[in-house]
C-alpha positions as CSV (number, residue, x, y, z in Angstrom):
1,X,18.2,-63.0,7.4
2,X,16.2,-63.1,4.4
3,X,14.5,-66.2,3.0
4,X,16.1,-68.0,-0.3
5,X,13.5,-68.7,-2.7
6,X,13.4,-69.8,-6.4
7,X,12.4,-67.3,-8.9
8,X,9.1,-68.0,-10.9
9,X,11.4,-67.7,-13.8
10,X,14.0,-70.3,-13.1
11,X,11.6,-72.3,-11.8
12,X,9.8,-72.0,-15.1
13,X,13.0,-72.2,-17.5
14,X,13.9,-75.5,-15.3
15,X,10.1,-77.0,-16.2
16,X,10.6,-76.3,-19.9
17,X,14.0,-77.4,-20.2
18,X,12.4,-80.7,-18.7
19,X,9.0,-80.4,-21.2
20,X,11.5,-80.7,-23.6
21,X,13.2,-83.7,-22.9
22,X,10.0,-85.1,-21.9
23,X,7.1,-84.0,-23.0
24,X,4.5,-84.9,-20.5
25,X,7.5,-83.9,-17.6
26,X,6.5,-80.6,-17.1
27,X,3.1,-79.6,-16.9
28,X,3.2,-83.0,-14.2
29,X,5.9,-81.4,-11.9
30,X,3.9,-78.1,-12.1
31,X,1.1,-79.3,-11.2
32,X,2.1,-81.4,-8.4
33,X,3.9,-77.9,-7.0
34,X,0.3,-75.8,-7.5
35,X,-1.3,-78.5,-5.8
36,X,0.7,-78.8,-2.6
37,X,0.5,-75.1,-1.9
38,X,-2.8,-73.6,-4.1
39,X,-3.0,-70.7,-5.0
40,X,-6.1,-68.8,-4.8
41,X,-5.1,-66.8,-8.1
42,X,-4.8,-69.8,-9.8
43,X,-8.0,-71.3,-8.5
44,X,-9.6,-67.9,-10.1
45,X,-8.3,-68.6,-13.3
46,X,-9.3,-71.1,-16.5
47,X,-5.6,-72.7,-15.3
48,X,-7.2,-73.6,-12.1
49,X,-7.7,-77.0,-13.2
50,X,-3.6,-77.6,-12.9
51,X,-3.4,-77.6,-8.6
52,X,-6.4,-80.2,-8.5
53,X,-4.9,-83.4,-6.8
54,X,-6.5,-85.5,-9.1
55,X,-4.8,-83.5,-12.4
56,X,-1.7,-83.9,-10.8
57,X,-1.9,-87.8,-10.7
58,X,-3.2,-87.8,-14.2
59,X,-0.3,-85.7,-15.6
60,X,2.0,-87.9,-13.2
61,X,0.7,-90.9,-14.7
62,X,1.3,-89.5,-18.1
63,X,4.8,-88.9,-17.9
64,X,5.3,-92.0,-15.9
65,X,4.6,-93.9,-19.4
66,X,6.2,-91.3,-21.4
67,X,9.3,-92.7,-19.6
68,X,8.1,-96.0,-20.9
69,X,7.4,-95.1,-24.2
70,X,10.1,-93.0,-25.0
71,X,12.4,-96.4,-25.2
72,X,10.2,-98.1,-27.3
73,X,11.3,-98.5,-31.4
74,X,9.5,-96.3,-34.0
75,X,8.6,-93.6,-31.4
76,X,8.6,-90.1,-33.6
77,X,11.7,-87.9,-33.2
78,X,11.1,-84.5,-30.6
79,X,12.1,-82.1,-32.9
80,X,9.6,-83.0,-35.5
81,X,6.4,-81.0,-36.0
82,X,4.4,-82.8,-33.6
83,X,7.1,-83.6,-31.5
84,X,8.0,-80.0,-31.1
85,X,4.5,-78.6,-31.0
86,X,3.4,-80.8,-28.3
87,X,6.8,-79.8,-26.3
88,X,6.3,-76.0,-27.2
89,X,2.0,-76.2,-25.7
90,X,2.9,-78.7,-22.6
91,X,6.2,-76.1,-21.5
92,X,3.7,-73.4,-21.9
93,X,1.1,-74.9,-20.0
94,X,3.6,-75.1,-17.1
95,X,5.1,-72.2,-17.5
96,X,1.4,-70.3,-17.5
97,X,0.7,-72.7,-14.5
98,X,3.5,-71.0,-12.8
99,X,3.0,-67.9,-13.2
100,X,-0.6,-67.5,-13.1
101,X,-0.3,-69.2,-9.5
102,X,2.1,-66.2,-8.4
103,X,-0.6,-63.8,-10.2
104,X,2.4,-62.7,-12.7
105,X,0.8,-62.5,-16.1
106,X,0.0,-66.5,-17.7
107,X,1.2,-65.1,-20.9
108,X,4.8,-64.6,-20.2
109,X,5.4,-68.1,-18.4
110,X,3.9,-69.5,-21.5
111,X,6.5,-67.7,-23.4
112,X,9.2,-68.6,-21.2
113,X,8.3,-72.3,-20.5
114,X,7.4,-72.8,-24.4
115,X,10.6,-71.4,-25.5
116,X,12.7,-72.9,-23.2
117,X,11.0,-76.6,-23.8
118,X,11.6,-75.8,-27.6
119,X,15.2,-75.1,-27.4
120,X,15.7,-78.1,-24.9
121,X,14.2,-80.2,-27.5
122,X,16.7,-79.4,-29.9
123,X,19.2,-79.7,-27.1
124,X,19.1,-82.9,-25.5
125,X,17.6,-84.4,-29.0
126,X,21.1,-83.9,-30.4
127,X,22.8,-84.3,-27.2
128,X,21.4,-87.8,-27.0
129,X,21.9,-88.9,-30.7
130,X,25.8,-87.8,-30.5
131,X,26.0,-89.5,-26.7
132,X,24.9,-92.7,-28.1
133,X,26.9,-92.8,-31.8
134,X,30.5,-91.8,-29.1
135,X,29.8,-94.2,-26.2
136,X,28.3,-97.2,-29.0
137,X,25.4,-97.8,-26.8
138,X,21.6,-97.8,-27.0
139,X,19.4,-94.9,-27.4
140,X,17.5,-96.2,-24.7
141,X,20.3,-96.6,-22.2
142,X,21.1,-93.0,-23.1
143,X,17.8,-92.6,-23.0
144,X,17.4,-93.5,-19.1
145,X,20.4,-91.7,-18.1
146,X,18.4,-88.7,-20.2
147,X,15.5,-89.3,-17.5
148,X,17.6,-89.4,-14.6
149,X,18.4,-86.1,-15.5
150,X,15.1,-84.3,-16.5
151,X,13.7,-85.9,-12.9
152,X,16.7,-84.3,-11.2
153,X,16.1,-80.8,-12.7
154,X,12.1,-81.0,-12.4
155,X,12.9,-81.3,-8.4
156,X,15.3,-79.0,-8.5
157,X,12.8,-76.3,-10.3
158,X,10.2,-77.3,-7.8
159,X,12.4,-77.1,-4.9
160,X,10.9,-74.9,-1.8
161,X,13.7,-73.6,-0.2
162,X,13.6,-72.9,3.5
């Protein structure tokens, strides 16, 4: 019988889709995968930086307080030009993590993981304001629910199958 796995695509649309719900998401949950299993292709690479243990508890740590932040008033909109530049770099990042570590061309998961965190953005950013103004609740308690769900699809994304 042949061996499930995850394809280095979906693996890399699922980090983007995250990056772009939170920012910092992303490039933590791919890092925290390279570093579990390294990759000696990676290690080659100016990427190589990404399956170091201690990168991957910094860029945990960061999106630990993104979750934080991201309920705090007067925190910038996603979708505006830093916002979305930010998202578009950090989904590349993991998606270039990604790949690079299955020696597939960095390039391409950038494109993919950039894209995809851009289009997310625009996504769950309007997703979340129309959520809140038909249930007449919080953006932050929409906003938690919003985390539950990019947590649940980073795993999913990182998942080894067996």
């Amino acid at each position: 019988m042949k061996k499930a796995t995850i394809s280095t695509i979906c693996r890399t649309i699922g980090l983007g889709v995250v990056t772009g719900m939170r920012s910092a998401m992303g490039p933590a949950f791919a890092s925290y995968f390279v570093s579990r299993d390294p990759s000696e292709k990676l290690r080659k690479s100016p990427l190589g930086f990404m399956q170091r243990p201690a990168t991957s508890r910094y860029l945990q740590t960061m999106a630990a307080g993104e979750l934080v932040v991201d309920k705090a008033p007067g925190i910038g909109n996603r979708i505006a030009a830093t916002g979305i530049t930010g998202r578009a770099l950090s989904g590349a990042l993991a998606g270039a993590t990604l790949y690079q570590a299955k020696g597939e061309k960095a390039w391409k998961g950038a494109l993919i993981g950039g894209a995809a965190a851009v289009a997310a953005a625009y996504v769950f950013f309007y997703l979340r304001r129309a959520t809140g103004r038909k249930l007449q609740v919080r953006d932050a308690a929409v906003g938690g629910v919003e985390d539950a769900i990019a947590v649940g699809i980073a795993a999913l994304s990182i998942r080894k199958k067996k």
